[in-house]
C-alpha positions as CSV (number, residue, x, y, z in Angstrom):
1,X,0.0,0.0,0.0
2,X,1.1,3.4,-0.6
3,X,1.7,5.9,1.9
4,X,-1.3,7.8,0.4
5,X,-3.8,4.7,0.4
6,X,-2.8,4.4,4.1
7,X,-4.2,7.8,4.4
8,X,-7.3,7.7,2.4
9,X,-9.6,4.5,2.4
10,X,-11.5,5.5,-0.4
11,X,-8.1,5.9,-2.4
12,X,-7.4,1.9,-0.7
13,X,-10.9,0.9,-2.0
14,X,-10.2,2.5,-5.7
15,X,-7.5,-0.1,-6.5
16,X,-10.4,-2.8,-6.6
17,X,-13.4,-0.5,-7.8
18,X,-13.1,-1.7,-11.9
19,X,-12.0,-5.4,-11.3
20,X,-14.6,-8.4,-12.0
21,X,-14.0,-12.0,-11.4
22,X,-15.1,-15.0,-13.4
23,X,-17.0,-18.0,-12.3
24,X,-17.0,-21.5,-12.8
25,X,-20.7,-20.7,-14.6
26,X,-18.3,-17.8,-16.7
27,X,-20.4,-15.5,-14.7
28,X,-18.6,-12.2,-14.3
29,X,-18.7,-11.1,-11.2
30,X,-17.6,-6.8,-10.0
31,X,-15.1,-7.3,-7.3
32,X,-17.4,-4.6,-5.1
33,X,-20.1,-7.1,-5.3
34,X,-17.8,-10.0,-3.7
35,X,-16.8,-7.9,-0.5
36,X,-19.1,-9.0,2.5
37,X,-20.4,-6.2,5.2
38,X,-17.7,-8.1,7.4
39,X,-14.9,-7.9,4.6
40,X,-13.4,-10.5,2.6
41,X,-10.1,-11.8,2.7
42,X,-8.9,-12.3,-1.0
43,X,-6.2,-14.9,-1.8
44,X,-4.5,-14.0,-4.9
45,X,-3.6,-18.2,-6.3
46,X,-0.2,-18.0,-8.2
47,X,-0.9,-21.5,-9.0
48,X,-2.3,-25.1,-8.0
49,X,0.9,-26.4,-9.0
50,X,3.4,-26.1,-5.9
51,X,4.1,-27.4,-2.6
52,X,4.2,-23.2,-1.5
53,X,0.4,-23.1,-2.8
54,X,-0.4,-26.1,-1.1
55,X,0.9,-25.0,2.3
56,X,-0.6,-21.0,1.9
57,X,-4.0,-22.2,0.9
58,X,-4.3,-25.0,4.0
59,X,-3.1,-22.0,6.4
60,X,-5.9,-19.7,5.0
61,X,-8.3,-22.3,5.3
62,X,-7.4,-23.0,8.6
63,X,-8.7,-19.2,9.7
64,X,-12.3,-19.9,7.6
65,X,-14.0,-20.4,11.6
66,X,-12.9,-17.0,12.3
67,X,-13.9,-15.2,9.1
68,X,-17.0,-17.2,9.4
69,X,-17.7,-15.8,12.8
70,X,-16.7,-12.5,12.0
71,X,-18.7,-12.2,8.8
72,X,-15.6,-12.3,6.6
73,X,-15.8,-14.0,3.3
74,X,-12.6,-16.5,2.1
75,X,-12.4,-15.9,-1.6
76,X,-9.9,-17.5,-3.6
77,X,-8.3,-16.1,-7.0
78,X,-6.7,-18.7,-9.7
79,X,-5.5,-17.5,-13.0
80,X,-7.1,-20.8,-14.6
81,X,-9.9,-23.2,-14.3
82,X,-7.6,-26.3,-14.8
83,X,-6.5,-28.0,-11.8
84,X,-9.2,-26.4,-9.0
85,X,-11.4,-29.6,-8.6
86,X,-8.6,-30.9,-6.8
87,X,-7.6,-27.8,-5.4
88,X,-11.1,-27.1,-3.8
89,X,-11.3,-30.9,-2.3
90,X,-8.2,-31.4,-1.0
91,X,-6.7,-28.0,0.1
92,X,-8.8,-24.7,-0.2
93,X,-12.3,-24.3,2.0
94,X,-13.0,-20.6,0.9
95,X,-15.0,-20.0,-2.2
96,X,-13.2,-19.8,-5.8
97,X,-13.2,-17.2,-9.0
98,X,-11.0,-16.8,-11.3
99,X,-9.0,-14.2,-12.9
100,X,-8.1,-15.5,-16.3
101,X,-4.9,-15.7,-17.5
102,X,-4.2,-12.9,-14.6
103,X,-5.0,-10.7,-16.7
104,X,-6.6,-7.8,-13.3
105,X,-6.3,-8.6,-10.1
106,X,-2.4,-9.6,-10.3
107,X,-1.3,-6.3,-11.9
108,X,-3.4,-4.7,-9.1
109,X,-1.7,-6.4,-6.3
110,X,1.4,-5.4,-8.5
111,X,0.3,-1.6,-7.8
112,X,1.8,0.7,-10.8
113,X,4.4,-2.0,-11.3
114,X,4.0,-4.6,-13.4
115,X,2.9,-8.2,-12.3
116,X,5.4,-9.7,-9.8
117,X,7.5,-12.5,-11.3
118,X,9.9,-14.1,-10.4
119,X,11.3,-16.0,-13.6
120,X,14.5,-17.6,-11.2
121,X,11.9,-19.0,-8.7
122,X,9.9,-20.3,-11.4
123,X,12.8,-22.1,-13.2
124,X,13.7,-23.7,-9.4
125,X,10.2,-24.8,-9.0
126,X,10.3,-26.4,-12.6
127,X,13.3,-28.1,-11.8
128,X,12.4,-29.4,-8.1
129,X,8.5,-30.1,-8.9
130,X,9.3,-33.8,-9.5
131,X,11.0,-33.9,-6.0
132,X,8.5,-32.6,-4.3
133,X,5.9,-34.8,-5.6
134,X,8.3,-38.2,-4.3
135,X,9.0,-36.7,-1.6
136,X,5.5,-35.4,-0.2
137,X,3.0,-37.7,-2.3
138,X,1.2,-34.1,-3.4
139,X,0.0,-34.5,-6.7
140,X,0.3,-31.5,-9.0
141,X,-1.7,-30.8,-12.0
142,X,0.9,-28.5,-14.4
143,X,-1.2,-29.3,-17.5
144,X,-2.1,-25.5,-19.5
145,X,-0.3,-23.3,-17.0
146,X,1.4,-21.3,-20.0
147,X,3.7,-20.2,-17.7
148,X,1.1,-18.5,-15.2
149,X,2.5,-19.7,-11.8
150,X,5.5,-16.9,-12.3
151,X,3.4,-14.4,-12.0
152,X,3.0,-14.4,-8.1
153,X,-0.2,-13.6,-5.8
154,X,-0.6,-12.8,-2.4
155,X,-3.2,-11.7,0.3
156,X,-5.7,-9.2,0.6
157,X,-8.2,-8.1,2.9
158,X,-11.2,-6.0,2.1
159,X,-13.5,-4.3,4.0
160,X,-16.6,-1.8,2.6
161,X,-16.1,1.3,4.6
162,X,-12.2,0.7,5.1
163,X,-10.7,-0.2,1.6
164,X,-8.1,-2.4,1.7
165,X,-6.7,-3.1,5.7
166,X,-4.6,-5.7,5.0
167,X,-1.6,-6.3,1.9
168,X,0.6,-9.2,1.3
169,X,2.0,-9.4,-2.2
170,X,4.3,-12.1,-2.5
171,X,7.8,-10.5,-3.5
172,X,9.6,-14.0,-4.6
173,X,8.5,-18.1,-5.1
174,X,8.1,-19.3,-1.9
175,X,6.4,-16.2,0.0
176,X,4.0,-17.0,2.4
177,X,1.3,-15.2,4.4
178,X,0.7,-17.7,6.5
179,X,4.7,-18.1,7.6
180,X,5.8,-14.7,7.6
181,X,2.9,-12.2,8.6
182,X,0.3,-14.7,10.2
183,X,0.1,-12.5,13.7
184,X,-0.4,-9.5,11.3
185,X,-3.1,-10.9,9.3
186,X,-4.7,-12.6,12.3
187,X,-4.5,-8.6,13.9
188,X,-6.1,-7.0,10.8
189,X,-8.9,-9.9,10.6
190,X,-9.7,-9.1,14.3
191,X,-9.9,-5.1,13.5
192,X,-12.1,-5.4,11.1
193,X,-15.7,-3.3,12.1
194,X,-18.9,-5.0,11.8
């Protein structure tokens, strides 16, 4: 967030005003329409297809009794429809749209800046993929990613009066909300206004 959105939650709330999700149905969906009176944490899916993913997505569905009690929505954002069935059964309890091809919501994590990537970390994950699946038994669906999972994701949290309270974007493969600014998002969950 910028030192000015800090400021001015209207100015926060702006950076999501024109974006629109996709359904399963290929229902659009305006992104104002998705935020609940109690906010909604947005999840921002890089891709199904690591064990990072994995981990990030079981953490934030691990807080879905709190949102739930705190009228908070848990909305999850994949750049492709490939690859969720799984996704949604084993490992993600919030709700799921898509932003295709991350085409919106990415480069609006990514501020003025363009998309994060991070074409090294991408190039690792290729490389140690087949390891990981030996190693931890996780299946991973890399069919049509066209490259998608470099562009990296992260964490927001909405609220209708307040814009946006809470901002994670990932910065490298790997990042994790869950690991490195859990007490921080648990903090901004709990100071979120009714």
């Amino acid at each position: 967030m910028s030192k000015a959105e800090m400021k001015d939650p209207a100015m926060k709330f702006q950076r999501i005003q024109g974006l629109f999700v996709t359904a399963l149905d290929k229902k659009q969906i305006p992104a104002p329409q998705l935020i609940a009176p109690g906010g909604t944490l947005f999840y921002l899916i890089k891709g199904w297809d690591d064990l990072c993913v994995v981990e990030e997505a079981m953490g934030l569905s691990s807080l879905k009794p709190m949102l739930d009690a705190r009228g908070v929505r848990l909305i999850g954002i994949a750049g492709e429809y490939i690859g969720h069935e799984e996704f949604t059964r084993d490992f993600w309890k919030g709700e799921l749209f898509f932003d295709l091809e991350k085409k919106t919501w990415f480069p609006a994590m990514a501020g003025k800046n363009k998309p994060p990537t991070n074409t090294l970390g991408g190039l690792w994950h290729l490389m140690t993929s087949s390891a990981f699946k030996r190693v931890k038994g996780i299946k991973y669906n890399m069919d049509g990613d066209k490259g998608l999972s470099l562009i990296l994701g992260g964490v927001w949290i909405v609220h209708p009066r307040e814009g946006v309270v809470f901002e994670y974007p990932e910065k490298m493969w790997g990042d994790n909300v869950c690991v490195n600014k859990m007490e921080e998002l648990q903090a901004a969950i709990n100071g979120l206004k009714a």
